[in-house]
DONUMAR-504650 format. One record per residue (C-alpha): residue number from 1; residue in three letters; x, y negated, z negated. Coordinates in steps of 0.2 Angstrom, whole numbers. Each point is the difference from the previous one (the first is absolute). Layout:
# residues N
R pos code    xx    yy    zz
R NUM  ALA     X     Y     Z
...
//
This chain:
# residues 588
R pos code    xx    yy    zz
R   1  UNK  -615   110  -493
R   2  UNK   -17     1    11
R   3  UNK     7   -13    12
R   4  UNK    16     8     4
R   5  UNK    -7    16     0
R   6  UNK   -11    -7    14
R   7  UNK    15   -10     6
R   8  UNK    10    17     2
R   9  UNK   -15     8     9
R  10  UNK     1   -15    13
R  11  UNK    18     4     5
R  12  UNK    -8    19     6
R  13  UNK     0    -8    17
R  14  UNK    18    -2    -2
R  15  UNK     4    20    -4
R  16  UNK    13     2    15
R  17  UNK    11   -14    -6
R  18  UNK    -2     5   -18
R  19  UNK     6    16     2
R  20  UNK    13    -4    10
R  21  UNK     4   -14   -14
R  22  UNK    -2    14   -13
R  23  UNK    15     9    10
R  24  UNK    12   -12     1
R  25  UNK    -1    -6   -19
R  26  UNK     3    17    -5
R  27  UNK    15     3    10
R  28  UNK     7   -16    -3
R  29  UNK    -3     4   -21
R  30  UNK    10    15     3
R  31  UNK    15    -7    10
R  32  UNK    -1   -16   -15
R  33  UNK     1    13   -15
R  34  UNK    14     8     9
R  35  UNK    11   -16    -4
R  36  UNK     2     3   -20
R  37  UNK     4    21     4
R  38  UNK    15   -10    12
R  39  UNK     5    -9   -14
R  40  UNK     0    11   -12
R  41  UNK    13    11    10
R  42  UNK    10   -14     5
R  43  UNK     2    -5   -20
R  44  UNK     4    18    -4
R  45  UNK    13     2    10
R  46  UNK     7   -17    -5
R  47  UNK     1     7   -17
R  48  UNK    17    -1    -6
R  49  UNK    -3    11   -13
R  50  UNK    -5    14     9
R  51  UNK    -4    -2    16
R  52  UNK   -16    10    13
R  53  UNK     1     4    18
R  54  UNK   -12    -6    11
R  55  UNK   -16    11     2
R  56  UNK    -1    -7    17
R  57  UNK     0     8    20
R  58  UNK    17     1     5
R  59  UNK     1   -18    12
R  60  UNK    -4    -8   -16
R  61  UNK     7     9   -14
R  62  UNK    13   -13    -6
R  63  UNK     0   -16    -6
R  64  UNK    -2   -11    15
R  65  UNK   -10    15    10
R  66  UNK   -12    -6   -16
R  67  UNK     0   -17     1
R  68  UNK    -3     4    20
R  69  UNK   -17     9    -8
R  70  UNK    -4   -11   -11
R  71  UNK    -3   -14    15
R  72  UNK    -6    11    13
R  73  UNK   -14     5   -15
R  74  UNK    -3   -18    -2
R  75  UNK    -2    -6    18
R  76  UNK   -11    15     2
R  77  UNK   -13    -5   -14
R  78  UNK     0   -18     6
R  79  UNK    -3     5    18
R  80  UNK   -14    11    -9
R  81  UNK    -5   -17    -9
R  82  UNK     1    -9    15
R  83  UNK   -13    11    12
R  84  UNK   -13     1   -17
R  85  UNK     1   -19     0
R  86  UNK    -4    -3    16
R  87  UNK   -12    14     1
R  88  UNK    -9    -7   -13
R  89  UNK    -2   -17     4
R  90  UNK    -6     6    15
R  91  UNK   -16     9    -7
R  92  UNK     2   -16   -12
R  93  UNK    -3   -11    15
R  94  UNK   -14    12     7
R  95  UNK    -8    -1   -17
R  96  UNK    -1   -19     3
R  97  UNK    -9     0    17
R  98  UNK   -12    15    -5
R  99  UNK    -6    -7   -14
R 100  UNK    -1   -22     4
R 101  UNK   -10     8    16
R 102  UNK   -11    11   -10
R 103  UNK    -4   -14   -12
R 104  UNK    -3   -13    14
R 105  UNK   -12    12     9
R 106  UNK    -6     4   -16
R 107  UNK    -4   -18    -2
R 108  UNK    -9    -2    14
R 109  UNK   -12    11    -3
R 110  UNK    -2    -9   -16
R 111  UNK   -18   -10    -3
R 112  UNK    -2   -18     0
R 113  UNK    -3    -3   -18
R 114  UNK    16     8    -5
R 115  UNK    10   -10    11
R 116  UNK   -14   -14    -8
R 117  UNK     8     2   -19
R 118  UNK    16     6     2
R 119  UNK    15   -15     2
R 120  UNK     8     4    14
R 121  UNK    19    -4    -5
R 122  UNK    -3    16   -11
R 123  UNK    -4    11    14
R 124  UNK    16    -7    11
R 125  UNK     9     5   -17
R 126  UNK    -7    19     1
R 127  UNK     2     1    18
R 128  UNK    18    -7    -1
R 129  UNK     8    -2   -16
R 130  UNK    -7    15    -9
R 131  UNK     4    12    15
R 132  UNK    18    -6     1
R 133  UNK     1     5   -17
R 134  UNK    -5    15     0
R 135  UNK    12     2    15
R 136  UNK    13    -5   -11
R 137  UNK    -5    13   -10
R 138  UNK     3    15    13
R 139  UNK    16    -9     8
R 140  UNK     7    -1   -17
R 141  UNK    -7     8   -15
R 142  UNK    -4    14    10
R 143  UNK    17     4     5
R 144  UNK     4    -3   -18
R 145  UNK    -9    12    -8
R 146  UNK     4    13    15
R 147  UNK    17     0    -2
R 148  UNK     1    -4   -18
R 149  UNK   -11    15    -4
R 150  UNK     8    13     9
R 151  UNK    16    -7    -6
R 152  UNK    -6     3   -19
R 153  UNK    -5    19     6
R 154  UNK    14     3     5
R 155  UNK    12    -8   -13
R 156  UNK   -10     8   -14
R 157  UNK     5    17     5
R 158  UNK    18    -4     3
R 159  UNK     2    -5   -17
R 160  UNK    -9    12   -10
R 161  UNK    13    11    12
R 162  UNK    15   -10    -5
R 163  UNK    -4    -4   -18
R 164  UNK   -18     5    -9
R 165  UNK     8    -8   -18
R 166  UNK     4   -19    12
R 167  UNK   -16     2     9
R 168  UNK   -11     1   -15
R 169  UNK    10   -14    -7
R 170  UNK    -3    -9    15
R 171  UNK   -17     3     4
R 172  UNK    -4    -5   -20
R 173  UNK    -3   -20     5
R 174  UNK   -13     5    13
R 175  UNK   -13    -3   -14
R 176  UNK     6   -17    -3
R 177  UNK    -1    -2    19
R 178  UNK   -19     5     1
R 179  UNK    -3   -12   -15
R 180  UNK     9   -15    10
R 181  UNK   -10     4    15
R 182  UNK   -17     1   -12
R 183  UNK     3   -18   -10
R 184  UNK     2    -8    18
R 185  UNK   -15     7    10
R 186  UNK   -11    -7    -6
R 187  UNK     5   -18     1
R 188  UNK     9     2    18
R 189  UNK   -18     8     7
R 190  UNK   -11   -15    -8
R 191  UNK    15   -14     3
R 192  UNK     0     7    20
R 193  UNK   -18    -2     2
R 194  UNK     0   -18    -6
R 195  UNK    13    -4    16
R 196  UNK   -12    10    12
R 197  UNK   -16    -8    -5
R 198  UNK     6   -18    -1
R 199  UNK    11     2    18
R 200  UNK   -17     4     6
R 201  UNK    -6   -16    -7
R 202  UNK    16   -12     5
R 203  UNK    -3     8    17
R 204  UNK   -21    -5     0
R 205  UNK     3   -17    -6
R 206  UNK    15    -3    13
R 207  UNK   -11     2    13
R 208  UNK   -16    -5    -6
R 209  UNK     9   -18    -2
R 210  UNK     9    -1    16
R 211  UNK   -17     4     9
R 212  UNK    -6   -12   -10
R 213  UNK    15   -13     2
R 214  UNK   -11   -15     9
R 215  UNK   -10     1   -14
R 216  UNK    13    -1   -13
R 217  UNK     8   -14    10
R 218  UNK   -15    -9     1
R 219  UNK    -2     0   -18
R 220  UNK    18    -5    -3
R 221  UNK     4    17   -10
R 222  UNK    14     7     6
R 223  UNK    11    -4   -17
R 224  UNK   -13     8    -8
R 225  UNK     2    14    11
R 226  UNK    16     2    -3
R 227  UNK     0    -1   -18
R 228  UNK   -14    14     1
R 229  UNK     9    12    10
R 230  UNK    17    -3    -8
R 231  UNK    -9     5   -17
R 232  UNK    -5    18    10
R 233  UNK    16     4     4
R 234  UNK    10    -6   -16
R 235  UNK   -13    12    -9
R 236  UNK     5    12    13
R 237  UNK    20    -3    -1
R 238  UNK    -4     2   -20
R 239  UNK    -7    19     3
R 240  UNK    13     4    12
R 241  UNK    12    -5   -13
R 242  UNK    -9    10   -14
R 243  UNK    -1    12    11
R 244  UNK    19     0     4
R 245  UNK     4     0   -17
R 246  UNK   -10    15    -6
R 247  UNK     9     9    17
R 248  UNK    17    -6    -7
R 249  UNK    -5     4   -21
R 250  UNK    -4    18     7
R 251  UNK    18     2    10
R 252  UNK     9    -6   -15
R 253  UNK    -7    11   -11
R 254  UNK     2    14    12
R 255  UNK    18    -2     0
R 256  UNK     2    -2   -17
R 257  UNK   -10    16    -1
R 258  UNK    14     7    14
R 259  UNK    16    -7    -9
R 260  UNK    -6     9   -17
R 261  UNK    -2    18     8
R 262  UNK    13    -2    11
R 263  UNK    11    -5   -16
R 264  UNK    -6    17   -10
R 265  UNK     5     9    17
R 266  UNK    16    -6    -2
R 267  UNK     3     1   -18
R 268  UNK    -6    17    -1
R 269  UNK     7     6    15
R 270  UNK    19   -11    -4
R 271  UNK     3    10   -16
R 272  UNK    -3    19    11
R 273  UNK    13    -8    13
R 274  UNK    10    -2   -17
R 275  UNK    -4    19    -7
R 276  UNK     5     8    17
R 277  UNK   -18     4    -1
R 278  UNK    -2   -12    18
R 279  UNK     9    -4    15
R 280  UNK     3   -16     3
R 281  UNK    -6    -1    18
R 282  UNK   -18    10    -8
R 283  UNK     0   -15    -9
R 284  UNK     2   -12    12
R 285  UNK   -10     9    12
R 286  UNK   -15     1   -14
R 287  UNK     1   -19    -2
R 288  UNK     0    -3    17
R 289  UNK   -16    13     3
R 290  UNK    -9   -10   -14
R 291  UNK     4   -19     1
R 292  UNK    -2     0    19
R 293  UNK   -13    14     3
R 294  UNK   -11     3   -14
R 295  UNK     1   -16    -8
R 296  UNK     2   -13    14
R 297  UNK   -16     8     8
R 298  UNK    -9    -1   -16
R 299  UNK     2   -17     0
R 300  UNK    -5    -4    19
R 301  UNK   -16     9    -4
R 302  UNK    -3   -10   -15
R 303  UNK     5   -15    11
R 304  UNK   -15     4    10
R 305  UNK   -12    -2   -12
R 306  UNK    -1   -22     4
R 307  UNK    -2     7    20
R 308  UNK   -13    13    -5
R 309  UNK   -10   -11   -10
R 310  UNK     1   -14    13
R 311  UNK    -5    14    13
R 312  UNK   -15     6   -12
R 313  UNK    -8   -16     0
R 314  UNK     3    -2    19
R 315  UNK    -8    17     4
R 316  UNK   -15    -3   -11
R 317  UNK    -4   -16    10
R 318  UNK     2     9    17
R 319  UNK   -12    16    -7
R 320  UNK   -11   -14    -6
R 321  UNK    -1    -5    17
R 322  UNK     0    14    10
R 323  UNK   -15     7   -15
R 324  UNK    -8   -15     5
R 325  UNK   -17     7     8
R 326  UNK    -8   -11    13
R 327  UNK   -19    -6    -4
R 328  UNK    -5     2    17
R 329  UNK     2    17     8
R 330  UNK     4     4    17
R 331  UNK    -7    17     5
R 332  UNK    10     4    12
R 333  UNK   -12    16     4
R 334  UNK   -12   -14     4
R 335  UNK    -6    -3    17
R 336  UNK     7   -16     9
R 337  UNK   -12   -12     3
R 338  UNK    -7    -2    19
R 339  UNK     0   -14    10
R 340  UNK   -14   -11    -9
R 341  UNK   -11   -11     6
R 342  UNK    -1   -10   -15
R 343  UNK   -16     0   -11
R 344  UNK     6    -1   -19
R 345  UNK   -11     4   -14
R 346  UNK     0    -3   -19
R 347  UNK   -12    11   -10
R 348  UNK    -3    -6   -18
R 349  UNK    20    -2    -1
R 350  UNK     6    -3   -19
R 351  UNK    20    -2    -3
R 352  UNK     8    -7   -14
R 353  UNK    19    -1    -2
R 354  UNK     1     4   -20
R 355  UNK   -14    14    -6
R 356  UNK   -17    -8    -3
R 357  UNK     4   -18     5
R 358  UNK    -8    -1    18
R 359  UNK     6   -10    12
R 360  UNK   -14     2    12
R 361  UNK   -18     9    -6
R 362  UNK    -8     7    12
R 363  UNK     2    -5    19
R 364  UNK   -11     6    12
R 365  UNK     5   -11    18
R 366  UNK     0     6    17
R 367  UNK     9    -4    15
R 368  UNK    -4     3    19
R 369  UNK    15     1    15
R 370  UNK     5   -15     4
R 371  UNK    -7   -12   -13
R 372  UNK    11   -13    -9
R 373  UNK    -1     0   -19
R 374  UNK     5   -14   -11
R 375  UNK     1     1   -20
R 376  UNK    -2   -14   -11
R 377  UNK     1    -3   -18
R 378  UNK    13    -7   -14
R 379  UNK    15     9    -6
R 380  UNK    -5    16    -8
R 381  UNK   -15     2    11
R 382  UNK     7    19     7
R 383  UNK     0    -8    18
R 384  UNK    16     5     0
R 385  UNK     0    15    -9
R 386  UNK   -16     6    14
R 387  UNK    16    -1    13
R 388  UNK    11     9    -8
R 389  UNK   -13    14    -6
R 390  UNK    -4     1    21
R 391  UNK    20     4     3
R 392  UNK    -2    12   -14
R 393  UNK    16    -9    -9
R 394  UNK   -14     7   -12
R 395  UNK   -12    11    -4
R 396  UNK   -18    -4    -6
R 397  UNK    -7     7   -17
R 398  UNK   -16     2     5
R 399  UNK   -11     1    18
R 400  UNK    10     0    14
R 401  UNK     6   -10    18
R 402  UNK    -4     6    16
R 403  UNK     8    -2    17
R 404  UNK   -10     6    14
R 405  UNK    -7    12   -12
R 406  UNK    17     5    -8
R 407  UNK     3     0   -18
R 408  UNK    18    -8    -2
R 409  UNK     3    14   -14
R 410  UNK    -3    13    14
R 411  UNK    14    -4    12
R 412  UNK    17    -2     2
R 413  UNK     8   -15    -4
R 414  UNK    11    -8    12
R 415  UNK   -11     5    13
R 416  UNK   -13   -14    -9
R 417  UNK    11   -15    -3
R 418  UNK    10     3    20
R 419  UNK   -20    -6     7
R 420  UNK    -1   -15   -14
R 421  UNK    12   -17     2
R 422  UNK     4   -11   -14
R 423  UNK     5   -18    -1
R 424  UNK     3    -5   -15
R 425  UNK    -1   -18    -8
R 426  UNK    19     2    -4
R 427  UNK     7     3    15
R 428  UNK    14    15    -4
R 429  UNK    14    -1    11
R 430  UNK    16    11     2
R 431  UNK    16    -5     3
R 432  UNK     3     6    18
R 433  UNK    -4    -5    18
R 434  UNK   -17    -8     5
R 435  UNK    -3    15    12
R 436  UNK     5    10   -13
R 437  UNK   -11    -8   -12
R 438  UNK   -14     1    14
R 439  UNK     2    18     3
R 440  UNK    -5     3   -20
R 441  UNK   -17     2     7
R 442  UNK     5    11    15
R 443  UNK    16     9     2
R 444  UNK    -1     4    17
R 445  UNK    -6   -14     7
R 446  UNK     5    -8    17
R 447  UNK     6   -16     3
R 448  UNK   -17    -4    10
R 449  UNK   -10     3   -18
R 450  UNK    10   -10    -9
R 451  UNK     0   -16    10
R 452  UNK   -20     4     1
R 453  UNK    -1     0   -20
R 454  UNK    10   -13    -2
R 455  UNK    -9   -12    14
R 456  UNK   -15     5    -9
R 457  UNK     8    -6   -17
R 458  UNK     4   -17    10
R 459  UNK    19     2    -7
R 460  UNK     6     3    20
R 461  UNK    10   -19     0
R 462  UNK     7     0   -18
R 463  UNK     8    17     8
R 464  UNK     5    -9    16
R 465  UNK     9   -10    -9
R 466  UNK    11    11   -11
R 467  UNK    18     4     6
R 468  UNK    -3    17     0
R 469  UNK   -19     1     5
R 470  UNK    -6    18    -6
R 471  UNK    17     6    -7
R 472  UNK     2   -16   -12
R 473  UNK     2     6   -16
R 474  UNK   -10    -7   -15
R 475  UNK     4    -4   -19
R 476  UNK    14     2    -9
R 477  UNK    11     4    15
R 478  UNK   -10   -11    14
R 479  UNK    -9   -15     3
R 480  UNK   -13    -6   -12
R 481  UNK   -18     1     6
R 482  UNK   -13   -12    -9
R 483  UNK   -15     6   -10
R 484  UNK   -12    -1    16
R 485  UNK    11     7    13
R 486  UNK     2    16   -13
R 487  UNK   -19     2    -5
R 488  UNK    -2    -2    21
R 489  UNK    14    14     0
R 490  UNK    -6    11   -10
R 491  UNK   -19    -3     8
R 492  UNK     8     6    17
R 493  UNK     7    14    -6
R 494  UNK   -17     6   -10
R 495  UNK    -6    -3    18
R 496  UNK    12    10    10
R 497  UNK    -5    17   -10
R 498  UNK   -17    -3     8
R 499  UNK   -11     7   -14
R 500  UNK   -16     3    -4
R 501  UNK    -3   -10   -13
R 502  UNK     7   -15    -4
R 503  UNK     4    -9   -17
R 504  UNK     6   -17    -1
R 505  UNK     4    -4   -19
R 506  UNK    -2   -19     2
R 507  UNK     8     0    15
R 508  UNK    -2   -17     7
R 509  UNK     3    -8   -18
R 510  UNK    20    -3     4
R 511  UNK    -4   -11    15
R 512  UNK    -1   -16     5
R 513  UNK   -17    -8     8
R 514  UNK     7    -1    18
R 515  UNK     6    18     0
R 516  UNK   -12     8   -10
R 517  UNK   -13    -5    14
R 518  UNK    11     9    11
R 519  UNK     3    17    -8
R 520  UNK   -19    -1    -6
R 521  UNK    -7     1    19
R 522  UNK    15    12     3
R 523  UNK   -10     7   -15
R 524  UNK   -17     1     5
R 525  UNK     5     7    18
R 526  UNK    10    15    -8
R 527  UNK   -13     5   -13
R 528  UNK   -12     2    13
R 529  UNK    -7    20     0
R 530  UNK    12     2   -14
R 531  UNK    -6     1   -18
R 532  UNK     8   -14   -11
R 533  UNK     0    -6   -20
R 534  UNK     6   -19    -2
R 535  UNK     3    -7   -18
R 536  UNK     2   -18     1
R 537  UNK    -1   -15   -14
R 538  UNK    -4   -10    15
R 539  UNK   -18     3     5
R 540  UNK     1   -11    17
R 541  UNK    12    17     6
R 542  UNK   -15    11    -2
R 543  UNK   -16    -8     7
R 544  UNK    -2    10    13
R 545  UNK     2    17   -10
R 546  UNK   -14    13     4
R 547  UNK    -2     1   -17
R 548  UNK     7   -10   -16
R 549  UNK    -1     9   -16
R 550  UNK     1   -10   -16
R 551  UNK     6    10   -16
R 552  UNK     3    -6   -17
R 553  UNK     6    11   -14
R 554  UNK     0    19    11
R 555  UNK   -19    -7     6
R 556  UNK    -6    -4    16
R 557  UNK   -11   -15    -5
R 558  UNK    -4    -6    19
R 559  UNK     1     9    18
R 560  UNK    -4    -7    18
R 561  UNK     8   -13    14
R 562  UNK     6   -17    -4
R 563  UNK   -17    -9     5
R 564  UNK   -11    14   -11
R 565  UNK    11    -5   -15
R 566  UNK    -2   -18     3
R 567  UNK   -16     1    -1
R 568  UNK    -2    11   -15
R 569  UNK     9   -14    -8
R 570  UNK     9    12   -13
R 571  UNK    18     4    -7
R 572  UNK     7    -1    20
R 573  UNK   -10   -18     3
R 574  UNK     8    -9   -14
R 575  UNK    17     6     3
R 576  UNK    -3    -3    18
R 577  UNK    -5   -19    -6
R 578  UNK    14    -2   -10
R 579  UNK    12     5    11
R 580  UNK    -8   -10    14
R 581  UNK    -1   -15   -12
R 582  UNK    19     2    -6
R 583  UNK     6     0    18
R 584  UNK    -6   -15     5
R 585  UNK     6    -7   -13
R 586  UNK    17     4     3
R 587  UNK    -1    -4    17
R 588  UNK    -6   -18    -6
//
């Protein structure tokens, strides 16, 4: 019960419209178990045998002055029923902004390598599917076990009022009803977190293969595609069905459980009715009190327990998340970093992603204002992951990196990736306007700075030419741009932030030759005074570096210019060779 505890604890924020919830539930209980006391009177004074007045004020004390009452009561609790319902699907639907907002901006300040290992179709589920569970939860067994419970309260005095020999009789199958609820707990709680774990999975594999869907097109796969998903959600229909039927087995044994103790109610209370010893509206009026008010809420609570195992597994993934403790702490107490200059330094940096497996062992490297910086090596070289350390997507295990002095540790966050622009090699693109898309980089900036970026990007005439310049949307809902106008994009809205340093992840890599000439001058001309780190398989991109750093295994192995490394003839010459040898080849 740790989850709903906390759950319950949650819906503090909500106290005003709990309380006033609280209200309402209790008077409309009291004006529902006002109905069987009606009857009674109405079927005590229909009793030819010896008939009894109304106990009734005087507008109301005959027959049709009762019925009169009985209706008035019943419009009166479903006006009651009426303002709880809407009451609480108000705090239900308050519930659901609070907390999809508060696990989004949790989210965000999540680190990279979460977002790294966890599939993201089993977020979206959190975020969406599990919330409106839970909100299903408040909406509907919440009210449930409200009204239910107060209900049983109340009932319980009345009939130990009435008739403490029926009401033992009648309480004497709660037992069984605990029993019931015991034997079908277990499998209900275990079948439900089955559903929610493989939703989470149809969801990732939906959208992993529709990202992917040139790929599986290209390799001719979509019946097998099909087949695949198809096989996820008939195992899915199977638990829903299972789970159904353990809901259903449940109800049907809760009635059975109902139809025997409303039987020996009945029986028992019949043959007093017979004796003189009962009136027959006390009776009536008994049966009505337990089969509609103590056992009919008995069984809706029981009901519950398919919703409040569904709800458990859905509240242990959002607390999973929301427990979820970012690797890379922003200390907000932390001073913002200044305007830098620029000079970045690695001192004897070790980092490794699992404990003791080191991905880079020791790097010492420093960089002056202004320089360009390229890194080359194979896959698993930590060029990549040196870039990533700089943005402090992670934090180093041991030594340190410097900008302008400051440790990264040391100073506030966002204030450190706002002065560093990244261009990706996959160019990531949302499904909005270019200028929207532009502005990523820069909020506020004018219309001046964007044409300037983009010039710069060389992507002014592909603009030109759409029909709705800046404000033509893009993706899904827009035109299609190709894979070199989106990495030029995405280069001109690095740009437009106007950072300090620069980082282009194989930025040039997407291009063709004619255009990649273009955006490399545009390239050269922006990086002036501006500290930049280039990672690029092709090494013709990078000649003009200030300084090319070879790595190989998390070790620098050679450092200096294009010309130096040449001539040392190393690791950087033979790839250089290579690559030199495998162009001309192609272009023969």
């Amino acid at each position: 019960m740790g989850q709903f505890g906390r759950f319950i604890r949650e819906l503090g924020k909500y106290r005003g419209a709990q309380l006033w919830i609280a209200f309402l539930t209790l008077i409309s209980a009291l004006l529902s178990l006002q109905t069987p006391g009606l009857i009674k009177q109405i079927f005590n004074f229909l009793d030819p045998r010896k008939s009894e007045p109304f106990h009734l004020p005087g507008p109301f004390s005959s027959l049709t002055g009762a019925f009169v009452l009985l209706i008035l009561v019943s419009l009166a609790s479903g006006l009651m029923s009426y303002v709880m319902g809407v009451t609480i699907q108000a705090m239900g639907q308050r519930f659901l902004l609070d907390t999809r907002v508060k696990l989004y901006t949790h989210l965000q300040g999540l680190s990279q390598g979460f977002f790294e290992k966890s599939q993201t179709g089993k977020i979206v589920a959190t975020v969406v599917n599990d919330v409106g569970q839970v909100n299903g939860l408040i909406t509907g067994a919440f009210v449930t076990i409200i009204q239910d419970s107060v209900t049983l309260i109340g009932v319980l005095i009345l009939i130990f009022m009435q008739n403490a020999h029926l009401a033992l009789l009648a309480l004497s199958v709660y037992p069984i009803y605990i029993l019931n609820y015991l034997l079908s707990r277990k499998g209900l709680s275990d079948n439900a977190s089955k559903i929610s774990e493989l939703r989470g999975v149809i969801l990732s594999d939906l959208q992993e293969k529709l990202a992917g869907i040139q790929v599986v097109k290209s390799y001719a796969q979509e019946r097998s595609e099909v087949r695949s998903y198809t096989h996820l959600n008939r195992d899915n229909l199977n638990l829903n069905i299972r789970q159904n039927g353990l809901g259903t087995w449940l109800w049907v044994r809760a009635e059975l459980i109902t139809a025997v103790g409303t039987a020996v109610v009945l029986c028992v209370g019949g043959q007093a009715v017979i004796k003189g010893d009962l009136r027959q509206g006390d009776l009536v009026a008994f049966l009505v009190l337990v089969t509609a008010y103590l056992y009919a809420p008995t069984i809706r609570l029981i009901q519950l327990n398919d919703q409040l195992a569904r709800s458990q597994t859905s509240l242990r993934r959002i607390f999973d998340l929301l427990d979820t403790a970012p690797v890379v702490v922003n200390n907000l107490k932390a001073p913002a970093l200044p305007k830098i200059a620029g000079r970045v330094v690695y001192e004897h940096v070790k980092f490794a992603y699992e404990p003791e497996q080191y991905v880079l062992k020791g790097i010492d490297l420093t960089v002056e204002p202004g320089q360009m910086i390229a890194f080359v090596g194979g896959s698993g070289s930590g060029k990549t992951t040196m870039i990533s350390l700089l943005s402090r997507h992670y934090d180093v295990v041991e030594g340190r990196i410097t900008i302008d002095g400051h440790d990264l540790r040391e100073i506030e966050l966002y204030s450190l990736r706002q002065q560093i622009g990244v261009v990706l090699q996959e160019s990531i693109l949302f499904h909005a306007t270019i200028r929207e898309n532009l502005k990523y980089g820069k909020l506020d900036a004018t219309d001046e700075e964007l044409a300037a970026a983009v010039e710069a990007a060389n992507l002014t005439s592909v603009i030109e030419a759409l029909p709705q310049g800046y404000d033509t949307k893009i993706g899904e809902e827009g035109v299609k741009l190709s894979v070199g106008e989106k990495q030029r994009l995405a280069i001109a809205r690095a740009l437009l932030a106007d950072p300090r340093i620069l980082v282009l992840d194989e930025a040039t890599s997407s291009l063709d030759s004619e255009t990649e000439t273009l955006i490399q001058e545009a390239l050269d001309r922006l990086m002036t005074n501006r500290t930049s780190f280039v990672i690029a398989h092709r090494l013709s991109t990078i000649v003009k570096a200030d300084k090319i750093v070879v790595m190989e295994l998390g070790e620098i192995k050679e450092m200096g210019t294009h010309s130096e490394l040449l001539e040392q003839g190393g690791i950087y010459a033979r790839l250089y060779a290579e690559q030199f040898r495998a162009e001309l080849e192609a272009g023969a």
